[in-house]
CHARMM-style PDB file with segment names, atoms N, HN, CA, C and O in Angstrom:
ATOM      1  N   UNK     1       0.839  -1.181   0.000  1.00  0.00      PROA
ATOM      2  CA  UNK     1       0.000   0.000   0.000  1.00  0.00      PROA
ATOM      3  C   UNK     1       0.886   1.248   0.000  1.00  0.00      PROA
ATOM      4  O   UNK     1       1.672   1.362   0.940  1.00  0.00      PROA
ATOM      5  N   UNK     2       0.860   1.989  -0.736  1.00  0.00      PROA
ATOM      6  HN  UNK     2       0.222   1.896  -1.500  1.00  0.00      PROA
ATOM      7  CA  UNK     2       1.334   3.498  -0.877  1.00  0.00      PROA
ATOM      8  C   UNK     2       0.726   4.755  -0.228  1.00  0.00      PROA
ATOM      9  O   UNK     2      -0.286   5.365  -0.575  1.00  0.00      PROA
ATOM     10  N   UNK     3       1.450   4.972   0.653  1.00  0.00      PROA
ATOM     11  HN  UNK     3       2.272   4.477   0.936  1.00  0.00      PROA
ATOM     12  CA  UNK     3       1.200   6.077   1.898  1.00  0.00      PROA
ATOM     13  C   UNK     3       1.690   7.166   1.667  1.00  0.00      PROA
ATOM     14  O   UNK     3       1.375   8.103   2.401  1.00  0.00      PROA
ATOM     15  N   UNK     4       2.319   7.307   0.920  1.00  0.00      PROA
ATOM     16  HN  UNK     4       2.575   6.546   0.324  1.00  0.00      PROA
ATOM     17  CA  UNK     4       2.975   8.685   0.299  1.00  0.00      PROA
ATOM     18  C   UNK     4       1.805  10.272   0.018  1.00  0.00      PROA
ATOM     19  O   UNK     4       2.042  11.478   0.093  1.00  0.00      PROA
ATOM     20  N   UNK     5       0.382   9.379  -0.357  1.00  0.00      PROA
ATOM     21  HN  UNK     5       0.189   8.400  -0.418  1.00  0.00      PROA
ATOM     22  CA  UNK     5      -0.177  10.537  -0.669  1.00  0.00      PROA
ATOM     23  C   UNK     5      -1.071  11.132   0.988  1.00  0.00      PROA
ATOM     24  O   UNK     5      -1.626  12.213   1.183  1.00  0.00      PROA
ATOM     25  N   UNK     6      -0.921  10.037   1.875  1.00  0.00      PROA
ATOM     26  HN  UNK     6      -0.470   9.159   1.716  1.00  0.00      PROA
ATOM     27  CA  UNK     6      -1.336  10.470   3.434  1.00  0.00      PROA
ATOM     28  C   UNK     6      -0.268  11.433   3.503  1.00  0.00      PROA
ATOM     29  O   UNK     6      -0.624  12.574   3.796  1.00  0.00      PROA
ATOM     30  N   UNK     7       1.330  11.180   3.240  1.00  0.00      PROA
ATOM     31  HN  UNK     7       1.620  10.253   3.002  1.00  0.00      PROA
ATOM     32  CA  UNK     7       2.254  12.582   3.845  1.00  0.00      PROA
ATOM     33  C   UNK     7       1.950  13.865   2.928  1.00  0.00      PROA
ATOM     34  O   UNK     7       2.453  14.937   3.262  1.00  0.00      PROA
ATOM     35  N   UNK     8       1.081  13.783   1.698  1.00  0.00      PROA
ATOM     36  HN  UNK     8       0.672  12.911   1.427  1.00  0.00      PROA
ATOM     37  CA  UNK     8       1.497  14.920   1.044  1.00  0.00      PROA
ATOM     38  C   UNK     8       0.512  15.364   1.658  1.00  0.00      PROA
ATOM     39  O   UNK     8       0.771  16.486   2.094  1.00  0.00      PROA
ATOM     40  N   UNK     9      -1.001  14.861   2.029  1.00  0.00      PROA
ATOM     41  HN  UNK     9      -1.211  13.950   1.675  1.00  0.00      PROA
ATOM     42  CA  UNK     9      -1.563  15.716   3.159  1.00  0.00      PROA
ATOM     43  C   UNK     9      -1.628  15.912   4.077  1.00  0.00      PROA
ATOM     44  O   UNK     9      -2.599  16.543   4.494  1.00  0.00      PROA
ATOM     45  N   UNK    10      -0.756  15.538   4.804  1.00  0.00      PROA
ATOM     46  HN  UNK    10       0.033  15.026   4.465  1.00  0.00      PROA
ATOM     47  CA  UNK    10      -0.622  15.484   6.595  1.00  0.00      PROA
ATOM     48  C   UNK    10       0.189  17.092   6.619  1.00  0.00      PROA
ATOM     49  O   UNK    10      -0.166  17.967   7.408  1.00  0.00      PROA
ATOM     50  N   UNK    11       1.221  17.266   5.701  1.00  0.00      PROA
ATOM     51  HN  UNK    11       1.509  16.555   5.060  1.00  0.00      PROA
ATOM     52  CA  UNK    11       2.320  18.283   5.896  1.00  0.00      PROA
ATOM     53  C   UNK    11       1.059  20.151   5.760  1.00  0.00      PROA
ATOM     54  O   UNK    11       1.260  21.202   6.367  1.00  0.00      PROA
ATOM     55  N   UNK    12       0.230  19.922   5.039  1.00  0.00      PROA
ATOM     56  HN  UNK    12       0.067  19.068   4.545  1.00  0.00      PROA
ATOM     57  CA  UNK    12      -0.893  21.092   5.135  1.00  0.00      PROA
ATOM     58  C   UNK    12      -2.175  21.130   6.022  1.00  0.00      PROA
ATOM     59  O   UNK    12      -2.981  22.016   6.309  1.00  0.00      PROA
ATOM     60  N   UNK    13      -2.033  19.775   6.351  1.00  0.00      PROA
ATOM     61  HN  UNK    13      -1.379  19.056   6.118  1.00  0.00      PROA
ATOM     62  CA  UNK    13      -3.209  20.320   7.546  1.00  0.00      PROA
ATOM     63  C   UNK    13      -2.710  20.192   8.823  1.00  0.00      PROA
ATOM     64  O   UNK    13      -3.508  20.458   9.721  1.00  0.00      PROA
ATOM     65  N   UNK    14      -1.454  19.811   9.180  1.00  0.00      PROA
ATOM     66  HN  UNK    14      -0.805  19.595   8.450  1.00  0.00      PROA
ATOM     67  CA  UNK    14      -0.386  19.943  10.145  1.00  0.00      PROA
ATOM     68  C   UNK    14      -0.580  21.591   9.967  1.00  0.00      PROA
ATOM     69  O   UNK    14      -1.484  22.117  10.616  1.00  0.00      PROA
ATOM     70  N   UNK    15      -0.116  22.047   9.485  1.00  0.00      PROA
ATOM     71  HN  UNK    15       0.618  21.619   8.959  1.00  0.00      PROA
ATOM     72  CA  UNK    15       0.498  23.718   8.717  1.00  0.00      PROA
ATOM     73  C   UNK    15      -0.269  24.753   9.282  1.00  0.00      PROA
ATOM     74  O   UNK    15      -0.028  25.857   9.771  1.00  0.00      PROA
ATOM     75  N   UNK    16      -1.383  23.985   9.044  1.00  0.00      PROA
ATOM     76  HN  UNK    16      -1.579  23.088   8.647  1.00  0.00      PROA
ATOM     77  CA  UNK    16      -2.757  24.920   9.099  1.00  0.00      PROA
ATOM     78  C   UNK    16      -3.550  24.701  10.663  1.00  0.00      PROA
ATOM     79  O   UNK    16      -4.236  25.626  11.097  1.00  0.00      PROA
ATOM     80  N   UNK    17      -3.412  23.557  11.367  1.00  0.00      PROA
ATOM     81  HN  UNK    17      -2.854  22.806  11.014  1.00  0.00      PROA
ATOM     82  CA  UNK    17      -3.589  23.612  12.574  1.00  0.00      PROA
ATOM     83  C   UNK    17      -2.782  24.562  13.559  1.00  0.00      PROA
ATOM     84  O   UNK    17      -3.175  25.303  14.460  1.00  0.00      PROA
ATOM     85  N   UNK    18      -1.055  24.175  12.892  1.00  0.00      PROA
ATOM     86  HN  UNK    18      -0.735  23.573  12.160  1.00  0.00      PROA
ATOM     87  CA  UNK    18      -0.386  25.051  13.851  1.00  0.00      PROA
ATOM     88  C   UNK    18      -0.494  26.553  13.676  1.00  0.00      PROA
ATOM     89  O   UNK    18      -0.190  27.361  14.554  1.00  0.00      PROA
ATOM     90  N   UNK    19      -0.928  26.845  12.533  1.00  0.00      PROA
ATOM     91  HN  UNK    19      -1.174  26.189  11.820  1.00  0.00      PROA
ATOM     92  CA  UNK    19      -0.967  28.240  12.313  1.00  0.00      PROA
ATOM     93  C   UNK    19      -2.201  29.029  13.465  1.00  0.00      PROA
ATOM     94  O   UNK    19      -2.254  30.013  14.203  1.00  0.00      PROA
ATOM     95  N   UNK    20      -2.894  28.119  13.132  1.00  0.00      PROA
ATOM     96  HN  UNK    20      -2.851  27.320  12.533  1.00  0.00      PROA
ATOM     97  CA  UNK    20      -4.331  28.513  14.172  1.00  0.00      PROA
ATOM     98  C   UNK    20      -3.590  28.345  15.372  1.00  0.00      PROA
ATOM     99  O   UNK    20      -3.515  29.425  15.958  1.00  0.00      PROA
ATOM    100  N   UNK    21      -3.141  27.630  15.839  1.00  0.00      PROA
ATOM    101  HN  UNK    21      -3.201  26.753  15.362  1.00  0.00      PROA
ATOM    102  CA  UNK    21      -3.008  27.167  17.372  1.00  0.00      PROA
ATOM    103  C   UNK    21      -1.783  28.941  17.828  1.00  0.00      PROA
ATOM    104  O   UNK    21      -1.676  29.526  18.906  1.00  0.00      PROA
ATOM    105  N   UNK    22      -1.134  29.236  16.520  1.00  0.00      PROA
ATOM    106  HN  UNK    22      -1.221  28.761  15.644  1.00  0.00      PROA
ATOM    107  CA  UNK    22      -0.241  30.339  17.101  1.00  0.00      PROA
ATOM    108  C   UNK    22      -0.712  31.349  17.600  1.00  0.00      PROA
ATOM    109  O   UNK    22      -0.394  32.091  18.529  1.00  0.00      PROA
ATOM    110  N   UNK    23      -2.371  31.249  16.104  1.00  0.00      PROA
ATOM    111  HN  UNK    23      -2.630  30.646  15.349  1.00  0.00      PROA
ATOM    112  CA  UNK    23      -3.018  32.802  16.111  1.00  0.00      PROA
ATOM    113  C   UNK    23      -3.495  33.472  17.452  1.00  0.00      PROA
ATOM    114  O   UNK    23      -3.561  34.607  17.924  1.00  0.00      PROA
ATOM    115  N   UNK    24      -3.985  31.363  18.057  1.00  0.00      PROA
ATOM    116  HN  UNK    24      -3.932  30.441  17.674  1.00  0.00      PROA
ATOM    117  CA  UNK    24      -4.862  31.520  19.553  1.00  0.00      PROA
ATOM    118  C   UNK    24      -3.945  32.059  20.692  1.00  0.00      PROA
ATOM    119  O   UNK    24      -4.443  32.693  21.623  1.00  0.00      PROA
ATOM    120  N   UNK    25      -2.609  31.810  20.623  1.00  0.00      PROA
ATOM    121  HN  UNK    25      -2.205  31.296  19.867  1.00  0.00      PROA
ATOM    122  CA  UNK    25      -1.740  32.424  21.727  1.00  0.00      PROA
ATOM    123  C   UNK    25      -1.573  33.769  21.924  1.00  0.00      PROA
ATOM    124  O   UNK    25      -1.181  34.307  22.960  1.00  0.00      PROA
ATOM    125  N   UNK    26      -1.928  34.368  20.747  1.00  0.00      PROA
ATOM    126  HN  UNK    26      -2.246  33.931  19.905  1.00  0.00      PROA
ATOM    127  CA  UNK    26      -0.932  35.471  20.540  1.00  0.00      PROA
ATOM    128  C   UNK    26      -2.399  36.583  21.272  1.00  0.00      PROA
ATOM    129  O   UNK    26      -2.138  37.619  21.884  1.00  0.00      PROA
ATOM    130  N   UNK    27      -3.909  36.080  21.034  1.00  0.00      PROA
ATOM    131  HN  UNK    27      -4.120  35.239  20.536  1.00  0.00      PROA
ATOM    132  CA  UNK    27      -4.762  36.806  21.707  1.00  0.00      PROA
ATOM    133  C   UNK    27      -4.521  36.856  23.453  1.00  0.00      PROA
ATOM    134  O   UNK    27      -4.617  37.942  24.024  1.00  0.00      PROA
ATOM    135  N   UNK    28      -4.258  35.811  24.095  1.00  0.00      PROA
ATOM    136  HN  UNK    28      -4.180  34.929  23.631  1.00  0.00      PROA
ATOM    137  CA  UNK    28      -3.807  35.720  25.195  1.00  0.00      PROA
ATOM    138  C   UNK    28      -3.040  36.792  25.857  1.00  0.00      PROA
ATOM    139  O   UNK    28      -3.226  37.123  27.028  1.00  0.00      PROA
ATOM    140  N   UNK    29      -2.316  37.233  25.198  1.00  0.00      PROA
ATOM    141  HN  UNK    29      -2.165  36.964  24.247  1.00  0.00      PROA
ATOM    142  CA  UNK    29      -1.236  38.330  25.719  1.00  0.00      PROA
ATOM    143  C   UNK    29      -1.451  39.632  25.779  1.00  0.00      PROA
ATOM    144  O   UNK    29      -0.794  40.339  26.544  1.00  0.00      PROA
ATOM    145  N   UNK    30      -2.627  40.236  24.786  1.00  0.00      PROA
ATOM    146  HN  UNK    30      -3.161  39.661  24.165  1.00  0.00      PROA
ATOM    147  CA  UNK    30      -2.885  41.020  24.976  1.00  0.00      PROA
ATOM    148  C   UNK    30      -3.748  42.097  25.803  1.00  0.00      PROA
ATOM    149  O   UNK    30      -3.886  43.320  25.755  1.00  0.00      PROA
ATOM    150  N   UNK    31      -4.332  40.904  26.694  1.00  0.00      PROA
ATOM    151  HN  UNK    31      -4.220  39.911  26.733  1.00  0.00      PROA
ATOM    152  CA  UNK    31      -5.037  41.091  28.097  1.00  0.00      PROA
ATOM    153  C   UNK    31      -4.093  41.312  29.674  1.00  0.00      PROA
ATOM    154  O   UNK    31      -4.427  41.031  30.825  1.00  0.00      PROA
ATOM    155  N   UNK    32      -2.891  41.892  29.166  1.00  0.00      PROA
ATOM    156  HN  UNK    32      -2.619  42.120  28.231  1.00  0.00      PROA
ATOM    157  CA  UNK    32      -2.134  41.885  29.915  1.00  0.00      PROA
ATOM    158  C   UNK    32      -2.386  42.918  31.398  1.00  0.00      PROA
ATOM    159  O   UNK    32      -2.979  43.951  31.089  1.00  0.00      PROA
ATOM    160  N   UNK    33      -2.081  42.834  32.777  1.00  0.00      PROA
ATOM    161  HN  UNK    33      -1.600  41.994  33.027  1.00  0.00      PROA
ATOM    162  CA  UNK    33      -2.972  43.666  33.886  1.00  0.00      PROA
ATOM    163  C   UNK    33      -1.774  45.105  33.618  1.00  0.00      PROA
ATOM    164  O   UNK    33      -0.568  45.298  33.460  1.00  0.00      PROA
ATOM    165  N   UNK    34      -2.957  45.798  33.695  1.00  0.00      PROA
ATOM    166  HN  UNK    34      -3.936  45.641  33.823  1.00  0.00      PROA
ATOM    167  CA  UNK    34      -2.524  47.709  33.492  1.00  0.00      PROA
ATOM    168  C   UNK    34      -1.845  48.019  34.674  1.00  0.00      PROA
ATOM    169  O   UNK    34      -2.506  47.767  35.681  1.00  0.00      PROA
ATOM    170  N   UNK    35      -0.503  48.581  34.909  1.00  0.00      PROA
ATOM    171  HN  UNK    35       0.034  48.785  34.091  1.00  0.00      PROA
ATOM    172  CA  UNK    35      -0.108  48.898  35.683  1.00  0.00      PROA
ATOM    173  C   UNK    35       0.049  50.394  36.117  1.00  0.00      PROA
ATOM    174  O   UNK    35       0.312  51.199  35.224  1.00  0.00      PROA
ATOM    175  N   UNK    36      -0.056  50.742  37.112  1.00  0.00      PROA
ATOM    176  HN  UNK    36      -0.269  50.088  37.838  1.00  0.00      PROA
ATOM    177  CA  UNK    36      -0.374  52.509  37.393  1.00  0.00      PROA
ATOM    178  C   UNK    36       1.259  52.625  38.099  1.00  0.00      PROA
ATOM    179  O   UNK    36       2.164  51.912  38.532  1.00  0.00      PROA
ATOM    180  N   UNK    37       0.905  54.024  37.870  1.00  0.00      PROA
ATOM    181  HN  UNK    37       0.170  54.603  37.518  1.00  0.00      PROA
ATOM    182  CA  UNK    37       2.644  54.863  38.223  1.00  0.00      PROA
ATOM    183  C   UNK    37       2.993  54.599  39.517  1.00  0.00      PROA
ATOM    184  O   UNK    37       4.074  54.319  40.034  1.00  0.00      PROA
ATOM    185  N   UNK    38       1.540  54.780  40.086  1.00  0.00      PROA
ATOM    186  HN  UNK    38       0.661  55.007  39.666  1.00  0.00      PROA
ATOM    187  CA  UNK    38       1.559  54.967  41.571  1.00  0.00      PROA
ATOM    188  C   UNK    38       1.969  53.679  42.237  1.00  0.00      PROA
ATOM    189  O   UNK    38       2.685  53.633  43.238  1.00  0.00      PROA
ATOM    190  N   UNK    39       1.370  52.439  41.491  1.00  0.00      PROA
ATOM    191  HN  UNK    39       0.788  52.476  40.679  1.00  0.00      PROA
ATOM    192  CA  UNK    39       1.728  50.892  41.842  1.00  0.00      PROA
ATOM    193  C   UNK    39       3.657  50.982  41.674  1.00  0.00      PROA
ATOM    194  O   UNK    39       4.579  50.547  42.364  1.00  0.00      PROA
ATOM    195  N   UNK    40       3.599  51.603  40.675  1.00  0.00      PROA
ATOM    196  HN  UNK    40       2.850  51.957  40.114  1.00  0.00      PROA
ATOM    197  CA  UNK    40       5.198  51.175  40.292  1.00  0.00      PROA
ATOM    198  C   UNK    40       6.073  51.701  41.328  1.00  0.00      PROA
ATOM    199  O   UNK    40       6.820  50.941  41.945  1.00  0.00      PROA
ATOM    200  N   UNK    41       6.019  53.298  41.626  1.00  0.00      PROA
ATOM    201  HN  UNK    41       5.412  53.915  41.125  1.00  0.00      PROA
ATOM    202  CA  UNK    41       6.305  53.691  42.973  1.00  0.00      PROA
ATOM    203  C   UNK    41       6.271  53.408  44.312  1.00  0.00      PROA
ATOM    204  O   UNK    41       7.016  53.704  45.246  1.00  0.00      PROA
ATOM    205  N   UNK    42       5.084  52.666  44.204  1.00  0.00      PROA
ATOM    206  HN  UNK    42       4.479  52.425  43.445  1.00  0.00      PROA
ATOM    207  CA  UNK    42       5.052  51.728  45.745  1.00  0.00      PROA
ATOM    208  C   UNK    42       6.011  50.860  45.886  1.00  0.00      PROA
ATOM    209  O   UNK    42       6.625  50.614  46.924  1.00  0.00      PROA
ATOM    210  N   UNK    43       6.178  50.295  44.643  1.00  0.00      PROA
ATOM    211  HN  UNK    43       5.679  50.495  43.800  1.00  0.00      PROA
ATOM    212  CA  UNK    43       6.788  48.756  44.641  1.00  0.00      PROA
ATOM    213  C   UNK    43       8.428  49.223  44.826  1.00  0.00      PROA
ATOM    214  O   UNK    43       9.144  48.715  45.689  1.00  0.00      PROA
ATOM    215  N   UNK    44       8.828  50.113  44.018  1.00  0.00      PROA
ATOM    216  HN  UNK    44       8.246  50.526  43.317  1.00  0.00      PROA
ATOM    217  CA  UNK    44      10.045  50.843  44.157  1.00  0.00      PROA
ATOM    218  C   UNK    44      10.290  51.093  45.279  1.00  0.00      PROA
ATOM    219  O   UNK    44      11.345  50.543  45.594  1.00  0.00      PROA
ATOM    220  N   UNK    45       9.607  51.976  46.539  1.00  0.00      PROA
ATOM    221  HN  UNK    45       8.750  52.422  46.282  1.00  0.00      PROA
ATOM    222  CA  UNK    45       9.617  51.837  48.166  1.00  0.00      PROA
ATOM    223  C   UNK    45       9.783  50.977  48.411  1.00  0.00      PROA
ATOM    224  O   UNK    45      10.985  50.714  48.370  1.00  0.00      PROA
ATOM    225  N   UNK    46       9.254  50.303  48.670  1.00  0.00      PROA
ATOM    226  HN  UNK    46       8.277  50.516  48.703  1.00  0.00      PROA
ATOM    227  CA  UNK    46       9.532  48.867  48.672  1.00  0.00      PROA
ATOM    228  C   UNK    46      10.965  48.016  48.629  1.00  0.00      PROA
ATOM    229  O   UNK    46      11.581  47.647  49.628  1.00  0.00      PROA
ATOM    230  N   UNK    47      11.322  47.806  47.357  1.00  0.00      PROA
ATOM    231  HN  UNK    47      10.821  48.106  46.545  1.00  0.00      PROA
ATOM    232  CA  UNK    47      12.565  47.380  46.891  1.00  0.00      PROA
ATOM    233  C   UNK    47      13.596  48.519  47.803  1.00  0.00      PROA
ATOM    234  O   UNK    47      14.494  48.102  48.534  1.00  0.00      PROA
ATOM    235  N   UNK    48      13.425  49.375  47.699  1.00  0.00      PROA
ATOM    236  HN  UNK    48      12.696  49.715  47.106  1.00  0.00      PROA
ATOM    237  CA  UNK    48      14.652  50.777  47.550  1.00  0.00      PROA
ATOM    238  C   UNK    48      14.758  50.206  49.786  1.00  0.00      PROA
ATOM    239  O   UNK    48      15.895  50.188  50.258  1.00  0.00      PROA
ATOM    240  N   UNK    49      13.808  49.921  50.548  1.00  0.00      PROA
ATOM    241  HN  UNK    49      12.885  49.936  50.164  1.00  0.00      PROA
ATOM    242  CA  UNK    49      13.690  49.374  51.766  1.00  0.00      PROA
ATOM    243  C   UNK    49      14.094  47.818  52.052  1.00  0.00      PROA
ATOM    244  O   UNK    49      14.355  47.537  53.222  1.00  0.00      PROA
ATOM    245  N   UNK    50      14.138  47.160  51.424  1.00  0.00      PROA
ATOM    246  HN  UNK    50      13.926  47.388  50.474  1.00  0.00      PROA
ATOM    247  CA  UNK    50      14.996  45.974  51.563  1.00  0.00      PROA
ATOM    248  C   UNK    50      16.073  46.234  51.255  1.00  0.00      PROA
ATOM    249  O   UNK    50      16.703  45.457  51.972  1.00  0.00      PROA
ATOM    250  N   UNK    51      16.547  46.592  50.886  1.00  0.00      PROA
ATOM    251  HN  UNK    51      16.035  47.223  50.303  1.00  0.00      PROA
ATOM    252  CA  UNK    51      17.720  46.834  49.752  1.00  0.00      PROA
ATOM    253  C   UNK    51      18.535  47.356  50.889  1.00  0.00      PROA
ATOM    254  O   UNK    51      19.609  46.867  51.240  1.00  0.00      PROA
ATOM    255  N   UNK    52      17.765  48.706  51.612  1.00  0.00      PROA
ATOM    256  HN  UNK    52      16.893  49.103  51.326  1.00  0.00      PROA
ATOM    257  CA  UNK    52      18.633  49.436  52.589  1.00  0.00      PROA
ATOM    258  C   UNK    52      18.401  48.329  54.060  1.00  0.00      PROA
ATOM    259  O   UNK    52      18.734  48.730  55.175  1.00  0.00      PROA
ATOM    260  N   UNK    53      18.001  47.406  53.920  1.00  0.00      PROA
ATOM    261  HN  UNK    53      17.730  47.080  53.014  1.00  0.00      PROA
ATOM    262  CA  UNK    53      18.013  46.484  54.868  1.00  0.00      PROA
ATOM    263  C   UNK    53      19.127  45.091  54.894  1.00  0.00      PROA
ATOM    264  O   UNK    53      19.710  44.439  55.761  1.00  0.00      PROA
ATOM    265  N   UNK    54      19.052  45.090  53.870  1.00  0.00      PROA
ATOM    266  HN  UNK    54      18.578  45.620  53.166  1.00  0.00      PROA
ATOM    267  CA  UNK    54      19.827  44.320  53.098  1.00  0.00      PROA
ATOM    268  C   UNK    54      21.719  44.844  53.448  1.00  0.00      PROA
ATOM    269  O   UNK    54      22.741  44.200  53.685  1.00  0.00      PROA
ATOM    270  N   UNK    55      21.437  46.129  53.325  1.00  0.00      PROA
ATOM    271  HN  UNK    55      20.606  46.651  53.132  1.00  0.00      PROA
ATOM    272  CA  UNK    55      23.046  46.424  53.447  1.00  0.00      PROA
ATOM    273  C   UNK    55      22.932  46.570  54.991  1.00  0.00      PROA
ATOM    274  O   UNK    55      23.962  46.338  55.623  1.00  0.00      PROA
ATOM    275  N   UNK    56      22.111  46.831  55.500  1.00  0.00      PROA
ATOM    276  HN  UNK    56      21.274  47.020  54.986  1.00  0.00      PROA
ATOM    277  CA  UNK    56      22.698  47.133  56.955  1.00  0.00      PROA
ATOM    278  C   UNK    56      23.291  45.421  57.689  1.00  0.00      PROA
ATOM    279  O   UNK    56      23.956  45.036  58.651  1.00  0.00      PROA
ATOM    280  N   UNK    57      22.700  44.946  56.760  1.00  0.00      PROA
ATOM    281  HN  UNK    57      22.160  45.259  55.979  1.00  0.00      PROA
ATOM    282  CA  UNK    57      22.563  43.406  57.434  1.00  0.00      PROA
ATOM    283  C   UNK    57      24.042  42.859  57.131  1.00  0.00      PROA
ATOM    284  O   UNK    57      24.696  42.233  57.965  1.00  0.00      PROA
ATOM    285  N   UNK    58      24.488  43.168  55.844  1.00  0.00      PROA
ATOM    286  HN  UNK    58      23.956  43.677  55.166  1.00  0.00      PROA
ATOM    287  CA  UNK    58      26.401  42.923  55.009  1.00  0.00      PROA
ATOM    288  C   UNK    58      27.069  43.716  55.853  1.00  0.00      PROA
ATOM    289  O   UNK    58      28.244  43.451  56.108  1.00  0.00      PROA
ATOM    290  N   UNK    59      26.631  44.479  56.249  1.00  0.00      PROA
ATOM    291  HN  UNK    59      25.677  44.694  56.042  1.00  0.00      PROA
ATOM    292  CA  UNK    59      27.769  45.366  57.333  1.00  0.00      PROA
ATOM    293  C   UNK    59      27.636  44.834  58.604  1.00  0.00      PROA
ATOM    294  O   UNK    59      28.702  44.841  59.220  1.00  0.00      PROA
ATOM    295  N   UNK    60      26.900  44.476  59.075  1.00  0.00      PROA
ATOM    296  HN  UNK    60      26.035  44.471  58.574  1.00  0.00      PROA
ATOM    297  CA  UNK    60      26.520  43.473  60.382  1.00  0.00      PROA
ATOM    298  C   UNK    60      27.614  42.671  60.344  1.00  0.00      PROA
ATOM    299  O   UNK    60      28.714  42.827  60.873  1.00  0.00      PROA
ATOM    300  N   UNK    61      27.118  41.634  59.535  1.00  0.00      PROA
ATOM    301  HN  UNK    61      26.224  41.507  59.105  1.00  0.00      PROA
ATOM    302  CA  UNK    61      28.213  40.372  59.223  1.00  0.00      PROA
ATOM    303  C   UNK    61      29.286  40.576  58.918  1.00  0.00      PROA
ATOM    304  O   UNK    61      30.135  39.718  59.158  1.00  0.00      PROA
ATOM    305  N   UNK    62      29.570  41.558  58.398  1.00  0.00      PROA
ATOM    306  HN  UNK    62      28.880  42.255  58.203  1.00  0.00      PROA
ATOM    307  CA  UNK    62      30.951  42.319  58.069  1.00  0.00      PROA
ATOM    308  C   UNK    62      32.087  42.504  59.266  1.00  0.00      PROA
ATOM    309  O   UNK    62      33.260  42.153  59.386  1.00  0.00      PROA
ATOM    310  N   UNK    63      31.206  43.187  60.033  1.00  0.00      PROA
ATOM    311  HN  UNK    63      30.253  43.472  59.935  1.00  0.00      PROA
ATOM    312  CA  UNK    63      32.111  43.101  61.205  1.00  0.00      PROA
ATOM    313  C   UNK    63      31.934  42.509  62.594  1.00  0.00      PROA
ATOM    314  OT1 UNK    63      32.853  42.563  63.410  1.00  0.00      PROA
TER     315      UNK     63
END
């Protein structure tokens, strides 16, 4: 039996599934959560306070 003409259609509807399956990812991402200035600034307090915790703690151990 000659299967050759199953690969010549497997390789386009392979093609065409994955194409769809990319299109569906790519909607996903664009629901991404809005971030505000004010969030970003908090978070920066934040960081910028460990950070200065962080060194007091290397100088601790330091000496």
């Amino acid at each position: 039996m000659n299967w050759s003409w199953l690969l010549t259609l497997i390789c386009p509807l392979m093609m065409i599934f994955m194409m769809f399956g990319m299109r569906g990812g790519h909607h996903h991402g664009s629901h991404k959560k809005q971030v505000t200035t004010e969030q970003l600034q908090e978070e920066l307090t934040e960081l910028k306070a460990q950070n200065e915790l962080m060194r007091k703690e290397i100088q601790s151990l330091k000496s």
